[in-house]
N, C-alpha and C positions, 0 to 999 in steps of 0.2 A: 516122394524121393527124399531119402536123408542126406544132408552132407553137414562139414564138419569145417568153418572156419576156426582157422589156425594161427596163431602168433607166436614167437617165440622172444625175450633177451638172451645176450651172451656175453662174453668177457672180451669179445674183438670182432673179427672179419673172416676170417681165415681158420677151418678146424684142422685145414692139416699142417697149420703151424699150431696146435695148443690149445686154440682158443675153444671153449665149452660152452653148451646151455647152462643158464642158470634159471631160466623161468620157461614155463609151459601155459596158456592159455587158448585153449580148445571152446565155441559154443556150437550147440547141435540145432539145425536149421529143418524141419522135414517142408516141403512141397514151400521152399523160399521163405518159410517164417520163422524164427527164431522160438525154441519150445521151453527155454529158460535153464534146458540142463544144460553144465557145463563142467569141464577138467581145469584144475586151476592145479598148478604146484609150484613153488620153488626150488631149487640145487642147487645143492654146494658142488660147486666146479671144480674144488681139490687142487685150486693154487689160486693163485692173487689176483684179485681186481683191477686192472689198468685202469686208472684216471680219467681216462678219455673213455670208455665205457660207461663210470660210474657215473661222468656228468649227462651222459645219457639216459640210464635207467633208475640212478641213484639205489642200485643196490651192494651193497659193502661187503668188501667179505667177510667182516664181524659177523654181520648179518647172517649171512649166508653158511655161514661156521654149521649151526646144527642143522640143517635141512637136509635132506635125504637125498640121497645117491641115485642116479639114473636107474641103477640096477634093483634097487628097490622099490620103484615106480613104474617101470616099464611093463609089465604087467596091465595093472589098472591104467596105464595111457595106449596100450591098443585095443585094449577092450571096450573104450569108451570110441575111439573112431572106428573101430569093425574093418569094415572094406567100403566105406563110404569115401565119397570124393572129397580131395580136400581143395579147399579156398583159401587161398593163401596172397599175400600183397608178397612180390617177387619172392615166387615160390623154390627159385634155386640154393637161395640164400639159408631159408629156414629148414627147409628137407636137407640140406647138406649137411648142417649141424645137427640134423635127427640123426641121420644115417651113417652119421661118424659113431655118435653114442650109442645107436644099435649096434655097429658092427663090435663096438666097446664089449657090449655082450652077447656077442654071437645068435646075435637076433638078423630075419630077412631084413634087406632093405626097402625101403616107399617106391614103388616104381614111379614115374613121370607120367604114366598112363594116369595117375589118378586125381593130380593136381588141377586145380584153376587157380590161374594165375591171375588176379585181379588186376598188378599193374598192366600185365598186356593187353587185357580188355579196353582198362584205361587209356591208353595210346592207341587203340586202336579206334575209341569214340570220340576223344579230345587230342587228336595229334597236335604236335607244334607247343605244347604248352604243359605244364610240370604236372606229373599226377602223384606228390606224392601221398598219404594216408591226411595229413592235416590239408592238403588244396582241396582233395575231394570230397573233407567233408564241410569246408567253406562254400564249395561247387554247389554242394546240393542242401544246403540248409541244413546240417544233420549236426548238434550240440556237442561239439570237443572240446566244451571248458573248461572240464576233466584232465584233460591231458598234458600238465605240466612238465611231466615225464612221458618215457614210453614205459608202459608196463601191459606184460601180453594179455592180460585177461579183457584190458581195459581195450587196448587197439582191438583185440581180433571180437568185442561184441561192436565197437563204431565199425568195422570193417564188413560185417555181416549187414548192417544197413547199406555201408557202399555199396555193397554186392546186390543188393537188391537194387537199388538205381541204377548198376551197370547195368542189368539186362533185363532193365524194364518191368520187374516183376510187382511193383510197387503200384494196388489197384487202389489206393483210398476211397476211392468216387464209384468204383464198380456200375456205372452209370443210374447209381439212385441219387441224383440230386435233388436237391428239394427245392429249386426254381422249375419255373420252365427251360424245353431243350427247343431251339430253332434247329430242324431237319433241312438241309437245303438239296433240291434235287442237284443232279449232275449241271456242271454249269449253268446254276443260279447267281448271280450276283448280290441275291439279297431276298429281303422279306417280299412278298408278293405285292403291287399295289394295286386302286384302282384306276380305270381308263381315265383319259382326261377328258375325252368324249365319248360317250354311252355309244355302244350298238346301236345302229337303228332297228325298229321293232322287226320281226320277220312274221308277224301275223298281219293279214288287211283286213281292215275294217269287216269286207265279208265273210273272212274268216271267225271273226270274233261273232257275228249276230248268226251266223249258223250254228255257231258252240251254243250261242245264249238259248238258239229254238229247239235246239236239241234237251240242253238240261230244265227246259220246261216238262219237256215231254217224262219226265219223270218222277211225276209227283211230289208235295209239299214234302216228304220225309228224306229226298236226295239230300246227300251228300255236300252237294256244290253250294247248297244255298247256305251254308256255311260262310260262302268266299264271297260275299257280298250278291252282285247278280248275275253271278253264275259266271263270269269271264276274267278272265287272268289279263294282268294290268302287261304292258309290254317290257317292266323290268323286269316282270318272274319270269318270264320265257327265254 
């Protein structure tokens, strides 16, 4: 199965006051693994950089001046997600600012059918407690030393890790370990031990010398006479 986590920057909160993408970062996951292609661009958003944006993603609009136009991109940015699902960390937020700039050029919009939304995963396996992209990757051990900033290439490949720990898909051990594995039956408490008083034997005595006259009666090449004289001691039994 392929799917296609997704991040995006932009110049605010709100596209239907203004505010535009400026950055695109897509990685392709097939059957939960990460396969190393990915869609990376930046945009120039065609007006100013708000302050409080830049101290976010630290991208300027100097910066940003020569970069290429939604409309000369869009093209090669649906080509690269097809009709695969997307993985998205609160997916309303970044598909609203896709779907502003498609409608920009009279392209379909993303439907919501196609989304996973990782924060509500989030919430929904860690209620009560913050799931933003830097908690979960504190949560699960996953290296965002990187991220000084937000920039989308760099969230949506840590994010593609979360997503593997949201649901479980994370086999490292695939059960080859190279110790041994303790199996415990259904309501064992532990490793087996032994009695602290032995069974008593269930053979009697003339059970034992009827064995012994029997593997007489078999000639010096039996078997038995292997096991001493011929009789099993009463721990083997």
């Amino acid at each position: 199965m392929r799917e296609i986590v997704l991040d995006t920057e932009t110049t605010g909160l709100d596209p239907l006051r203004g505010d535009r993408l400026v950055e695109i970062g897509c990685v392709e996951m097939v059957n939960h693994m990460p396969t190393g292609q990915v869609f990376h661009c930046y945009l120039n958003p065609e007006r100013d950089m708000p302050q409080e944006a830049f101290a976010v993603h630290g991208l300027s609009t100097e910066f940003l001046a020569d970069k290429p136009l939604f409309s000369a991109v869009v093209d090669e940015f649906l080509a690269f997600i097809g009709e695969a699902p997307l993985v998205i960390h609160n997916a309303a937020f970044d598909v609203g600012f896709i779907n502003a700039e498609l409608a920009r050029v009279a392209r379909a919009a993303i439907g919501p059918e196609r989304l996973v939304d990782t924060l509500l995963l989030a919430r929904r396996k860690h209620p009560g407690v913050s799931n933003r992209l830097d908690d979960l990757c504190s949560r699960y051990a996953i290296d965002n030393s990187r991220r000084t900033k937000h920039g989308a290439l760099l969230d949506a490949e840590l994010l593609a890790e979360v997503y593997i720990e949201l649901i479980g898909a994370r086999q490292a051990q695939l059960g080859l370990t190279a110790g041994p594995v303790l199996i415990r039956a259904r309501g064992a408490d532990g490793p087996r031990r032994q009695r602290p008083v032995p069974l008593a034997p269930r053979l009697s005595p003339e059970d034992l010398a009827a064995h012994a006259a029997f593997v007489a009666t078999l000639g010096g090449a039996a078997l038995w006479h292997a096991y001493g004289d011929g009789t099993a001691s009463a721990a083997e039994q």
